[in-house]
N, C-alpha and C positions, 0 to 999 in steps of 0.2 A: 504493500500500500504506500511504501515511499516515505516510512518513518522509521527511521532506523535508530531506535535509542537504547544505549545501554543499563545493566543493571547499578550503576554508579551516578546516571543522567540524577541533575538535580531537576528539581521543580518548576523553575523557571526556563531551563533549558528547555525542557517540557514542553511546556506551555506556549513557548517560543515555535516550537519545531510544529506542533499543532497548528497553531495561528497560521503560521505560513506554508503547510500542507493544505490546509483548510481554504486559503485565499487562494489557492492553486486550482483546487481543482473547482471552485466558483471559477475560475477563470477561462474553466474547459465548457461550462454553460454557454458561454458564447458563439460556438464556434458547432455546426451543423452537424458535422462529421465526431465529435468530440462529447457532444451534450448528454448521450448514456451513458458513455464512461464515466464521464463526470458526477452525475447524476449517484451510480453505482459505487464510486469509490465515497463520496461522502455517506452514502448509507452506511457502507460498510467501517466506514470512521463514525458514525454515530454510535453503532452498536458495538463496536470495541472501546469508544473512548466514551462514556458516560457519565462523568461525573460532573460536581458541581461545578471544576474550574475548566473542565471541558463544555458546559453549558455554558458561562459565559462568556469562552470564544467566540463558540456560535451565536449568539442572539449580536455580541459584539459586530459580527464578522458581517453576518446580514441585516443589522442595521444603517450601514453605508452603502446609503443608494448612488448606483454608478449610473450617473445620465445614460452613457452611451451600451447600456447592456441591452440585448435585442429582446424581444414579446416572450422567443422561446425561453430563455435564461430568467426571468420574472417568473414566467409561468412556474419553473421549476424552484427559483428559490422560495417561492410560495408555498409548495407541497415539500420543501424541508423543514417548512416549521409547525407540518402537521404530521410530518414524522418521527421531530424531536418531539411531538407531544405523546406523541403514542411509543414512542421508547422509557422515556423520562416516568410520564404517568404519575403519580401522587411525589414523586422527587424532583418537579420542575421549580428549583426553587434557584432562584439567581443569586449567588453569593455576594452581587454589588449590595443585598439588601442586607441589613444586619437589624434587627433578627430577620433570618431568613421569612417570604411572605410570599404563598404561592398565586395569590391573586396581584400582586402587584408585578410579578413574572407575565404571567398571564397577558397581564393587561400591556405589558412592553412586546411582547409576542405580537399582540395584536398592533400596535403600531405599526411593528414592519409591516402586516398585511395591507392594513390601511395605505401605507406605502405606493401599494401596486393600485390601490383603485383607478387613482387615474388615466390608467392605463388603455387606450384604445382596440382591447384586445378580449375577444371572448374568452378563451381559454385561458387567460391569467385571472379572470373575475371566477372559472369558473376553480380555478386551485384555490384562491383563496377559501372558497366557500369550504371545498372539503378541508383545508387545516381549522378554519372553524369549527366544522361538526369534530375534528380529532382534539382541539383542543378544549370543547364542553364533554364528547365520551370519557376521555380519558385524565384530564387534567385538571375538572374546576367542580370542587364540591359542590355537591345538589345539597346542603341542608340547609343555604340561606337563600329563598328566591327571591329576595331583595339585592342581593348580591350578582345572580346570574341576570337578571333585566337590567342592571346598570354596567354590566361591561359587555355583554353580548346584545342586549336590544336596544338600549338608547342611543350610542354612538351611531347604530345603520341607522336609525331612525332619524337621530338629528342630520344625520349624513343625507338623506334623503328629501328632509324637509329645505335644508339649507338653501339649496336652487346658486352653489357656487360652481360646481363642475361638474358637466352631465355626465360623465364620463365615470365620477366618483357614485353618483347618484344607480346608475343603472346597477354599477359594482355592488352597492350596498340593498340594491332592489333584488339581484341576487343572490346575494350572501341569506338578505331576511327571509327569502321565499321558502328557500331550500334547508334555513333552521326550523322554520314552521313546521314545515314537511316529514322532517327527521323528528322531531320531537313529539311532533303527531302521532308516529307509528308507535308509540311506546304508551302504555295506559296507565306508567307509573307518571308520566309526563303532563298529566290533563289539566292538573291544578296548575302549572307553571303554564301551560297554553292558556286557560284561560286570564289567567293574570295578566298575559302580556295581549289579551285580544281587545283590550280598549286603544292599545299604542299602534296595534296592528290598523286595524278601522281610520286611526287618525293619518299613520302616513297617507292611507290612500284616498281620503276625506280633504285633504290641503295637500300633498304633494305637486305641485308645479309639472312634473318630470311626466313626459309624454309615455316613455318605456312600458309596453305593455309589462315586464317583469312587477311592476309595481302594483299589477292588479294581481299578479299571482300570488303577490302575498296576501290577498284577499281568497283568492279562490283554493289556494293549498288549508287555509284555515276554516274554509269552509269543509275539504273535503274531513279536516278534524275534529269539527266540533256540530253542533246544533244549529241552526238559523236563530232560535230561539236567546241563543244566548248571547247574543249581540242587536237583538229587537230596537233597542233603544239607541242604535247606530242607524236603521236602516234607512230613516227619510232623508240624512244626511246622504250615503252609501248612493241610493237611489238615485237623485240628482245629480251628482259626481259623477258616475257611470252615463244616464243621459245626454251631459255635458260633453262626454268625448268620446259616445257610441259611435259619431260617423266616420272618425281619424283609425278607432280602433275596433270596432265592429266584429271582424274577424276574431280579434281575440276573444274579445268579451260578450259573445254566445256561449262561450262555455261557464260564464259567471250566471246570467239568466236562466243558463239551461236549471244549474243547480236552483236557484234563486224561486 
C-alpha cells in the first residue's frame, strides 16, 4: 500500500507518512484511468489505519477543497466519508475535540459534504446523500431526536429555503428526499418521521427552488406516513402544488395520484 514503516517508527513519523500517502492517493481521484485504484487503496488505508489520529488525517485531508479537482474525484471523496463512517461507527470521534464529542465529529463530517453541494453534478449530490444515510446508520445516536433534526434536517432544510445557490438547493433536495425514504423503511423510525414532517411540509410550502427533487420530499413522506397526519398542512400543500403544476406537471401526478 506504499507505507513502509518500521517497528521503531515514532508517532509522528507516522502520522507524517499517513498524511502524505493519504494526499496521494486523493491525488489518483483525479485522473480517469487512476480513480479505482485510488479509490481502493484509500479503503484499504481506512480499514488498516483506524484510529483516532488516523481519523483526523482524514477529515483533515478532505477538508481542503481543491478548486481544480474534476465531478469524478468529489463524487468519490464524498463516499469516503460514508465509508469512514461505516468503518469508525460508534468511534468516530475526532481527537481535535477534547473531551472527545461524536456529534461534533459528525457535524464537521458533514461540512465536507456540504462542501460538494455546489457542485453541478448529479452523481456527486447523489454520494453525498448515501455518506449521509452511512453516517445517521452507523454513527449518530438515535436517543436524542432533538439532536438528529438539528444536524441532519435543519441545515438541508435551511439549505433549501435559502434561494443562495441552486445548485446547493437541489443537492440538499436530494440528500432530504432520500433520508425520508430510508428512515421511512424502518418502523423503529416513525416517531422521528413524524417529528421532522412539519419541517418536511415547510421546505416544500416556501421553497423558491423549481427542482422537482423538492417535491419528492413530499411525496417519499407521503409514501411513509398517513395523509392524515399532516391535515393541517394541506391547504397550504395544495396551493403550492397548483402554483407550479404547469412547469412541473409530469412530476407531480405522482403526488395527486397519492393525494
Amino acid at each position: 500500500m506504499g507505507l513502509a514503516l518500521g517497528n521503531n517508527t515514532n508517532s509522528k513519523t507516522i502520522n507524517a507518512e499517513l498524511r502524505n500517502t493519504f494526499s496521494r492517493y486523493l491525488g489518483k481521484l483525479n485522473d480517469n484511468h487512476t480513480v479505482d485504484v485510488g479509490f481502493n487503496e484509500i479503503k484499504k488505508m481506512i480499514d488498516k489505519f483506524n484510529s483516532a489520529e488516523a481519523l483526523r488525517i482524514y477529515i483533515g485531508s478532505l477538508s481542503i477543497l481543491n478548486k481544480n479537482s474534476t465531478h469524478q474525484a468529489k463524487e468519490v471523496q464524498a463516499l469516503i466519508v460514508g465509508y469512514i463512517a461505516s468503518k469508525y461507527r460508534d468511534n468516530l470521534i475526532d481527537p481535535l475535540d477534547k473531551p472527545g464529542n461524536v456529534l461534533k465529529t459528525i457535524n464537521r463530517m458533514m461540512e465536507i459534504l456540504k462542501s460538494f453541494m455546489k457542485e453541478n453534478s448529479f452523481t456527486v449530490h447523489k454520494a453525498i446523500s448515501i455518506s449521509y444515510k452511512e453516517l445517521f446508520d452507523h454513527c449518530m445516536p438515535k436517543d436524542n431526536k432533538d439532536d438528529i433534526i438539528t444536524i441532519f434536517f435543519t441545515p438541508l432544510e435551511k439549505t433549501i429555503l435559502s434561494g443562495i445557490d441552486k445548485m446547493a438547493q437541489i443537492a440538499a433536495s436530494i440528500v432530504l428526499s432520500e433520508m425520508i425514504e430510508h428512515i421511512g423503511q424502518h418502523e423503529k423510525y416513525q416517531d422521528l418521521l413524524e417529528s421532522t414532517q412539519n419541517k418536511i411540509c415547510n421546505v416544500v410550502i416556501k421553497s423558491k427552488c423549481e427542482s422537482p427533487q423538492v417535491y419528492d420530499c413530499l411525496f417519499n413522506l407521503l409514501k411513509s406516513n398517513k395523509l392524515e397526519s399532516i391535515s393541517n398542512k394541506l391547504p397550504e400543500i395544495y396551493e403550492k402544488l397548483i402554483t407550479v403544476l404547469n412547469s412541473q406537471a409530469h412530476f407531480l401526478v405522482r403526488i395527486y395520484l397519492i393525494f
